[in-house]
Structure formats: C-alpha cells, structure tokens
C-alpha positions in Angstrom: 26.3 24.5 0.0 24.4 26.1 2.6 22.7 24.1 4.9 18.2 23.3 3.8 15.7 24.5 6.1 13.2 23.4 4.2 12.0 19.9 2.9 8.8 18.5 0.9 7.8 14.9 -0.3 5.8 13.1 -2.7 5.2 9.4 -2.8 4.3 7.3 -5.2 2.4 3.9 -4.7 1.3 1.6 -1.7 0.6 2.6 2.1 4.0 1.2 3.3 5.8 4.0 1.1 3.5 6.6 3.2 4.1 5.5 6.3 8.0 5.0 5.1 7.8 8.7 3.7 5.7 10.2 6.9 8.5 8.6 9.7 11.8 10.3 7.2 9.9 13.5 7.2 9.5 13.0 11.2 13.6 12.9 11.2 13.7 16.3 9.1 11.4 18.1 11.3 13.8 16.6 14.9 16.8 18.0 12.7 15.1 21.4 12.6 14.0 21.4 8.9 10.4 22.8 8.3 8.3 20.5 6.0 6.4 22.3 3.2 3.8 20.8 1.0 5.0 20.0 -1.8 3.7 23.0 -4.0 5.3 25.2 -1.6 8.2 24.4 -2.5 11.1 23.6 -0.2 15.0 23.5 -0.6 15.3 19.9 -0.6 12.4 17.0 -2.4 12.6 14.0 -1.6 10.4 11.7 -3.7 9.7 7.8 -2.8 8.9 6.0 -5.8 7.2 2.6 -6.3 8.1 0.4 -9.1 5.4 -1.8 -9.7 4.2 -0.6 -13.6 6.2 1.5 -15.8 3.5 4.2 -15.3 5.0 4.8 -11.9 8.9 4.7 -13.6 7.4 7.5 -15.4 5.6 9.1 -13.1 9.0 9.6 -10.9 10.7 11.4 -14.0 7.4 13.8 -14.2 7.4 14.6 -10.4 11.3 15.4 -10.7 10.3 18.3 -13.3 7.4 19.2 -11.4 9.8 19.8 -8.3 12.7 22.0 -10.4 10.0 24.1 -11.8 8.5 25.2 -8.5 12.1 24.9 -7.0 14.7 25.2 -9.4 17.6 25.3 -6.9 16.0 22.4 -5.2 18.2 19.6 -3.9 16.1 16.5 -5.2 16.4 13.0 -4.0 14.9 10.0 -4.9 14.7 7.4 -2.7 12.3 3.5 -2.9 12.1 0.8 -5.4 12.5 2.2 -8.2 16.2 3.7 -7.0 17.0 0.5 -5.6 16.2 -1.1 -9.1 17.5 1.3 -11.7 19.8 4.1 -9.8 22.4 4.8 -12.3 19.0 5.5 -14.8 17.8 7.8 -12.1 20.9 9.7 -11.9 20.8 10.3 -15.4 17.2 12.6 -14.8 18.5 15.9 -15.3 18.5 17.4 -11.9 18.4 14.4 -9.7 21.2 15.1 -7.0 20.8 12.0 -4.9 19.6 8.6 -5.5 19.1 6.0 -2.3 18.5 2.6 -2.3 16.5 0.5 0.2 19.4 -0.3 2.9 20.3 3.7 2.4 17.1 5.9 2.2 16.7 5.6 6.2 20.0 7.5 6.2 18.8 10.4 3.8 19.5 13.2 6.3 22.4 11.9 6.6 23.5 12.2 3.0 21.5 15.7 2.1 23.8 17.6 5.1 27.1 16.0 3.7 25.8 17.0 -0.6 27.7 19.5 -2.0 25.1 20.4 -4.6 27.0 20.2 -8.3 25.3 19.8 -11.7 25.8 17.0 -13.7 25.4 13.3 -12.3 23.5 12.4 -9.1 25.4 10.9 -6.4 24.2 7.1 -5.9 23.8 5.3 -2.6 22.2 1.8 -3.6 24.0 -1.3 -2.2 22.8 -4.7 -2.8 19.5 -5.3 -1.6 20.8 -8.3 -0.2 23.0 -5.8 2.8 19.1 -4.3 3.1 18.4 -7.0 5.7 17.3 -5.0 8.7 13.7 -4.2 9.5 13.4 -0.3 10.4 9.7 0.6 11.3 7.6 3.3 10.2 4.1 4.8 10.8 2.4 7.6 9.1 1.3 10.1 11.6 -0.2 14.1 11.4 -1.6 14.1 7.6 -4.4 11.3 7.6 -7.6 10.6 9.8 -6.1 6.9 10.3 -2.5 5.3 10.2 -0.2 3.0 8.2 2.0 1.3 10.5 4.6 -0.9 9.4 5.0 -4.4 10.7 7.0 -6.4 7.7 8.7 -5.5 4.9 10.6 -7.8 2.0 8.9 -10.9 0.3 10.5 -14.3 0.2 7.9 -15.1 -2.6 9.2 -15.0 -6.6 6.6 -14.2 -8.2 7.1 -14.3 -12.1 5.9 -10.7 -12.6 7.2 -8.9 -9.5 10.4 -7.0 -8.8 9.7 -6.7 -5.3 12.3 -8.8 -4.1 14.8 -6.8 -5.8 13.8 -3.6 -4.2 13.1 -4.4 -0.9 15.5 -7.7 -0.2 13.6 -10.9 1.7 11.4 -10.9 4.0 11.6 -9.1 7.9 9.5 -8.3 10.6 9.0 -5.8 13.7 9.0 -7.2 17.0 4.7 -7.4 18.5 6.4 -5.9 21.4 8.0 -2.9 19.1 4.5 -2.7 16.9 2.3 -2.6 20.3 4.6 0.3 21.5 4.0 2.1 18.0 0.0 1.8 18.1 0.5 2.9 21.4 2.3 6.2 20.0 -0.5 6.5 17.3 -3.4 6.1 19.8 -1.6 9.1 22.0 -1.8 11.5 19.1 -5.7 10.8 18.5 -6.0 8.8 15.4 -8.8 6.4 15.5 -7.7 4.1 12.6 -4.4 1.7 12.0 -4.0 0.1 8.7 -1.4 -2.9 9.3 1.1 -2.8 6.2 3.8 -4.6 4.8 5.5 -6.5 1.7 3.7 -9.4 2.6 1.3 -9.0 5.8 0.5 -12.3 6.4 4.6 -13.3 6.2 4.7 -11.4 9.6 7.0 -12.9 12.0 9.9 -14.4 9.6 13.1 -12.2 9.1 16.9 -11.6 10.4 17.4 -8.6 12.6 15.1 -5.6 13.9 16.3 -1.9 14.5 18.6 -1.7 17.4 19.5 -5.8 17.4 16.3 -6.9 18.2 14.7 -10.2 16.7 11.7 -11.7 16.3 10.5 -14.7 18.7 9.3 -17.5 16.5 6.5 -18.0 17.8 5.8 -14.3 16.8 3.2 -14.8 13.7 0.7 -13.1 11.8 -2.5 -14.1 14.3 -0.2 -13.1 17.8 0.1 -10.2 16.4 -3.8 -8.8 15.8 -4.1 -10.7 18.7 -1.8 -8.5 21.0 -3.0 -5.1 18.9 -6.5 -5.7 19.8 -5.9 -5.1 23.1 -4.5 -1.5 22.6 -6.8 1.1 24.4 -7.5 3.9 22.3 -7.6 2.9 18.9 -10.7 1.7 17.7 -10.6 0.5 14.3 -7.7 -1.8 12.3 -7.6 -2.8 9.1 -5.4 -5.6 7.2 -4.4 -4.6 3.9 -3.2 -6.7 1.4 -2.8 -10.2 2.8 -1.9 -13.3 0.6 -4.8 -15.8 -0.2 -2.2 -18.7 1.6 -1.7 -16.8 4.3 -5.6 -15.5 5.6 -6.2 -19.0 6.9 -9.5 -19.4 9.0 -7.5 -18.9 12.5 -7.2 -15.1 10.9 -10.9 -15.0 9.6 -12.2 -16.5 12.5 -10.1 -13.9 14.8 -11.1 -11.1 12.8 -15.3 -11.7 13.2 -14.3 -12.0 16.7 -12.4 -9.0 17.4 -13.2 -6.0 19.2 -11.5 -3.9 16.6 -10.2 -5.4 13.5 -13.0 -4.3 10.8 -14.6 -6.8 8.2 -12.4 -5.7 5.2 -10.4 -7.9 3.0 -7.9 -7.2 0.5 -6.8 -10.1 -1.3 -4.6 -10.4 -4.4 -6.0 -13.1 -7.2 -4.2 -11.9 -9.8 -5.8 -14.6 -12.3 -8.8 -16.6 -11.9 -7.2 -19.3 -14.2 -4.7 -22.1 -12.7 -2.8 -22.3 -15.3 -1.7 -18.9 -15.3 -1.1 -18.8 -12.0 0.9 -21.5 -12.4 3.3 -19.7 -14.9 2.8 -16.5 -12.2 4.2 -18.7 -9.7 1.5 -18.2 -7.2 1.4 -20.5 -4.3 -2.3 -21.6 -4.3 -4.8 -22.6 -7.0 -8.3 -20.7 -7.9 -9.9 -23.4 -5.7 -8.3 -22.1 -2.3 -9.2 -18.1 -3.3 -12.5 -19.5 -3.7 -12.8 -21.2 -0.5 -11.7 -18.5 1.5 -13.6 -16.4 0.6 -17.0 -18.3 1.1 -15.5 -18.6 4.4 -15.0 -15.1 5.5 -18.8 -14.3 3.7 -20.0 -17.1 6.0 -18.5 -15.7 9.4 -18.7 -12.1 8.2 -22.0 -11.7 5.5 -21.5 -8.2 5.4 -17.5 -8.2 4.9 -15.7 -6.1 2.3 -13.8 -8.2 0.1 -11.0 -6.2 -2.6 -9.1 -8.3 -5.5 -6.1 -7.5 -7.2 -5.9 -8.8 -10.6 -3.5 -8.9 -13.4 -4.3 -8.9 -16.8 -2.3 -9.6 -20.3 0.1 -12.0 -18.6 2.3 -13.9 -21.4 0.4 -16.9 -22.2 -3.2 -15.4 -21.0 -5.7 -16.6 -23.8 -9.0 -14.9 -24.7 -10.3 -18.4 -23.0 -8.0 -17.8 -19.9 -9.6 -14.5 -19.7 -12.8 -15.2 -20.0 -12.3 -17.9 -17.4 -10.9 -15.2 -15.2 -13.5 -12.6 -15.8 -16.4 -15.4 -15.2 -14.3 -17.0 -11.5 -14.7 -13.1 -10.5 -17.9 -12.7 -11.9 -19.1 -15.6 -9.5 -17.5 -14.5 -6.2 -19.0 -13.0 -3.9 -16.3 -10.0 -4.2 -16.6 -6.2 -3.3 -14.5 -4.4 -6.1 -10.7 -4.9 -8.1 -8.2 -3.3 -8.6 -6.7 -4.5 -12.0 -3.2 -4.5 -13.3 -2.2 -4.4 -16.8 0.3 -6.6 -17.0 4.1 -4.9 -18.1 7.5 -5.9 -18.4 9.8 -5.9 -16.0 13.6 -6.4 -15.9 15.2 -9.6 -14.9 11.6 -11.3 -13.8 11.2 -14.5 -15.7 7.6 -13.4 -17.1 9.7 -10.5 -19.4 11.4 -14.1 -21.6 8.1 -15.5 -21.6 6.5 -16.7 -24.6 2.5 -15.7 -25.3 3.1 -12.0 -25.7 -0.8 -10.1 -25.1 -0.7 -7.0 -27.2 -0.9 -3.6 -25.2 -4.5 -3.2 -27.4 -5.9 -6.2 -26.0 -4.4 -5.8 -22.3 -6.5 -2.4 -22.3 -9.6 -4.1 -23.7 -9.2 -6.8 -20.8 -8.4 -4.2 -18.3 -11.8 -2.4 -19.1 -13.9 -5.6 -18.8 -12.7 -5.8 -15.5 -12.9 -2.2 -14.5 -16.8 -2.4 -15.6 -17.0 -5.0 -13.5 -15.4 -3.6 -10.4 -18.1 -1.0 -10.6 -20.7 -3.3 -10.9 -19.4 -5.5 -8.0 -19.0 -2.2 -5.9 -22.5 -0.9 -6.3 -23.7 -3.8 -5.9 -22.0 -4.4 -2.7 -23.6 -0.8 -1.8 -27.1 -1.4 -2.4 -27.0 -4.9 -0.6 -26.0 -2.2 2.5 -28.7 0.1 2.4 -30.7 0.1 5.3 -28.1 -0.9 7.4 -26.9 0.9 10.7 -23.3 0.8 10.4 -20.1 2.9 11.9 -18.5 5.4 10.0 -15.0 7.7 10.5 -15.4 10.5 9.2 -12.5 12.9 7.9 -12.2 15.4 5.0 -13.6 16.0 1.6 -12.2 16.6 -1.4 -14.7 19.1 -1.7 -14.9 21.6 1.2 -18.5 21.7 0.9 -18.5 17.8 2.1 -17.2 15.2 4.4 -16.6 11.6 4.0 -15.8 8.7 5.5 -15.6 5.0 4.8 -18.0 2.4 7.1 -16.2 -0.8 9.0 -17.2 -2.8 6.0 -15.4 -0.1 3.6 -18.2 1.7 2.0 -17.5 5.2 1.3 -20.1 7.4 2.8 -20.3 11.5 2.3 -22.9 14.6 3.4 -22.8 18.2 4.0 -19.3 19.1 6.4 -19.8 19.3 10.3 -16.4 19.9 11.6 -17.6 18.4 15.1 -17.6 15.2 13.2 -13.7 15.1 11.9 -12.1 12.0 13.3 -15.2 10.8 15.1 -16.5 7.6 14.8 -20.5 7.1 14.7 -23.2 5.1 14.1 -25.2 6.1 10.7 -27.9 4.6 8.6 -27.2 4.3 5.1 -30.0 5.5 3.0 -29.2 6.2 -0.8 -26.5 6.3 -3.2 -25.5 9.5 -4.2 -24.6 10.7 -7.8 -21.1 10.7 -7.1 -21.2 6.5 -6.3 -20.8 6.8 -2.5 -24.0 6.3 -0.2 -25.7 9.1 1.5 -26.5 8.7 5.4 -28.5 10.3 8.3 
C-alpha cells in the first residue's frame, strides 16, 4: 500500500477524547500528513469512540459508513473505549482495517505506515488494559476558542454502571510540573480558555508512571495543582469539568472563589438523588454530602454555575425512588442536567441486577428531567440579568452571529464582530433571546 498523505478524525463523547484526538492528529501533521475535515475526505479516518451508552456503540458503526462513502478506499481506524472493550466486534464492521486499544492508540501512526490494506478482518491492537498503565498527555489545540488539557486519566472507582475501568485501566496522573509546561504551550498559541479534564479530575495525583519515566510526587493533588496553574501568565480563564462530589471538598471551593482565573462553574455528577440507589450504584457519598456542597459553593460563589449528571432507570429505581430524585433536584439550587438513560453494559454488575425499568418508562423519566433541566437553566439565566459579567466570545453556528459563554457559563450571542473572536470582555446581560441564550450590550 502506498504511503497516506492525508488523514481526518471524528470523535465521539467527552473533552478528554478531543483533546486525546487533537494531540494524535498533531503527530500526523509532524509525520507530514495533511489533516482534512472529515467531509473532505482523507486516505486514512481515524475515529475515537466513547462507550458510555449503546447510542455511542452505534454511533461508531454509523461514522464508519459515513467515512467509506465519502472515502471508499479509506484506511479506517478506530481507536478509544469502545475498541478497548469490544475489538474483535469492531473488526467485524465491514471496512474497519485497524482497531487500537487504550495502551495502543498513542502508537496509531505507527501501525497505519506498517498496514498493508487487505479486505476482510481488521487487524486488532488491544492488550489488556491492565499493560495500559502509563499516563501520556494530551491537549486540544488549533480548532476551539479554549482548550482541553489532560491531567489524569483511568478511575480506581467501580461503579456498578460504568465500564470505564475497563477501557481506560486505573487511575494516572501528569506531573504539575509537565501540566504547567503544557498551559504554558497553550497560552503561546493564544487561547484564552483551559478546561482541566480527566477520568476522574479530582483523583489527580494517584497513578504509576508518566510519559518518559516520570512520576508523580505524592504530595502532588488535585488543589496543588489549580494552585500552580493559576499562576500561568497568559491564560485567563480555567474551568474544572467533571469533578466527583467526594472529591470538590471546601479546600477546592474555597480556592476556586479565590482565584485569579479559575471560573465559578461546577460540574458535578449525582447520578441519583436517592441513597439507596446510589448505594446499589456504588457511589462513594450519600445525597446528604451532594447537598452540602453545593450549599457551600452557592454560599462562597452566589452566582456559580452548577451542572448534574444524572442516571435514570437504574435496576431497582422505583417510581418512589424517582420521584425522590426528581424532588432532591428540584430543591437544589442547581444550573441544568445532563441525564442518562440508564443501559446495559457488559460485565458491570448493574447488567445481573434485579429491578429491570422498562426502556418506555426510562424515556418517560428521562423527559421529566430534561423539562426540568430547562427550567433550572432559564431560571439560572433570568436570576443573571442585569448583571455585568465577562464573556469569550468565538464562533456561531450561524455565520450571521457570535457566541460565547460568561465565567458563570451562560451562553450569550449577538450580531458577528470578528474584532471580538477570542476576546474576552465585560458585557451586560439584558434579555433572553428566542433561541434560549441571553442577549448582551
């Protein structure tokens, strides 16, 4: 097979696959490949897929299809948690050619310049997570107004639901002095924005070995690290994204309404508002402690942005567990959801659980919950308006506009001013536009 000049990528799921996806496509363009988008179409795809619902199983067999029909000579590749979890299945997708699990997808063009490209089978490269015990960093950089940087990957947690473990191995961390040195790279290039990302954010600091034999000190946690990042010159806003309600303890809250640049915005996973389900979740606090923080981020930080995850149509979840859910949510002083239907996974101990919920009434609770997002969010935005507060703006959807979210996460839009793009400023927010996001001057 000739050698690719070309490559294009698609990823499916959370901000550590993008920043994952944007450093591989980084090693492409240093071998001398040109990266297309992927509608261009390119002579090799690689696709990183997520593994979390069955949607996205599916959704990696659609963009395979997608890819042979603009390319149809295409080398394709799959690569994430879904290869690590079910390769051989992935190999089966009629024209899959390579399939890379978590310890091998760093080493991708590696494997592309040695393929022969046959029909038939795809060649698999997934060793046990277990050997997948290094932490290799990664930063998006060129495609967004902000960045996701890297700083731990893995989870030590088992979670009844979650396959994580199994697709990413236990938990590991960068070194603050490696993560500085990467904001550092990301500030030169102009972006204003870092979003810190990981498995498990708050785990930071645990792990075996970094990149090039490096290890974390011990005393190396979560708090030293937002400490040292805050110090970087040039970047002037980070966010925390997921963090685990255990883990954002009031040394991290109190830091963060502190900080010169770490904005008010939570996002912290519930996943029920009913201890005995997350109990049988295997969660590692009760409804109480969810509760408590976050009274005590609204108390140091009134005007904080607060996001929950939340699963619904666990086994076992009762119409009374629900509603016990739906009213615990109902009475926090939360900012919006994001809800999970509940669905099976392989080798989790939820899938032999007794309590089946039927897909019909998982959808019906989904929706409650999804209403009440909005209602959460808008209400959030109208408590805003009024308010002077700092806005990055970047690009629009529509050409026509430009948008940008606040510190406090509200998205804001109005008529495109390109002397604007990847500025921050001070704004009053005045309405609420048709569209749900708030209009400013």
């Amino acid at each position: 097979m000739a050698t690719p000049r070309s490559v294009a990528f698609y990823t499916l799921g959370c901000k550590l696959n993008f920043s994952e996806t944007s450093s591989i496509g980084r090693l492409f363009e240093d071998a001398g490949y040109a990266v297309h988008k992927f509608e261009e179409g390119a002579d090799v795809y690689v696709i990183n897929t997520c593994s979390v619902t069955d949607f996205a199983d599916r959704k990696c067999r659609k963009t395979v299809r997608r890819a042979l029909r603009i390319s149809p000579h295409a080398v394709v590749v799959v690569i994430g948690c879904y290869a690590q979890l079910k390769p051989k299945e992935i190999a089966e997708i009629p024209g899959v050619d390579l399939v890379l699990g978590a310890k091998e997808k760093f080493r991708v063009l590696e494997f592309v310049d040695e393929l022969s490209k046959s029909p038939g089978k795809g060649l698999v490269h997934a060793g046990d997570v277990k050997e997948a015990n290094e932490f290799i960093n990664a930063f998006s950089f060129g495609d967004r107004t902000r960045s996701f940087l890297k700083v731990q990957d893995g989870c030590n947690y088992k979670c009844s639901f979650c396959t994580i473990p199994q697709a990413r191995g236990a938990s590991r961390s960068d070194t603050i002095e490696n993560v500085v040195a990467n904001a550092e790279k990301i500030a030169a290039g102009g972006i204003r924005e870092i979003v810190l990302t990981g498995v498990n954010l708050g785990d930071f600091g645990n792990g075996t070995e970094v990149i090039e034999g490096l290890k974390p000190k011990k005393e190396a946690l979560f708090i030293d690290l937002i400490k040292a990042l805050d110090e970087v010159e040039g970047i002037q806003r980070y966010r925390i994204s997921s963090i685990e309600p255990n883990l954002v303890n009031n040394e991290v809250i109190d830091f963060v309404a502190d900080s010169k640049r770490f904005l008010p915005h939570f996002h912290i996973p519930l996943q029920s508002g009913n201890n005995k389900q997350l109990k049988a979740m295997r969660r590692r606090y009760k409804r109480e402690l969810y509760a408590d923080r976050v009274a005590y981020i609204k108390e140091r930080m009134p005007h904080a942005c607060i996001g929950v995850d939340v699963i619904v149509g666990f086994p076992g979840e009762t119409e009374e567990d629900f509603l016990e859910t739906y009213k615990f949510i109902n009475n926090l002083d939360v900012s919006y959801l994001h809800v999970f239907t509940y669905s099976e996974r392989a080798n989790t101990l939820a899938a032999d659980m007794e309590g089946v919920v039927s897909v019909e009434e998982r959808r019906r609770r989904n929706e409650m919950l999804s209403i009440l997002s909005e209602k959460k969010r808008r209400h959030f935005y109208e408590q805003s308006l009024g308010e002077q507060r700092q806005v990055l703006f970047e690009k629009h959807s529509n050409a026509a506009l430009m948008s940008g979210y606040t510190d406090n996460y509200i998205k804001v839009e109005l008529p495109f001013d390109e002397s604007l793009l990847n500025t921050v400023s001070n704004v009053e927010l005045n309405s609420i536009a048709e569209s749900g996001n708030v209009l400013i001057s």
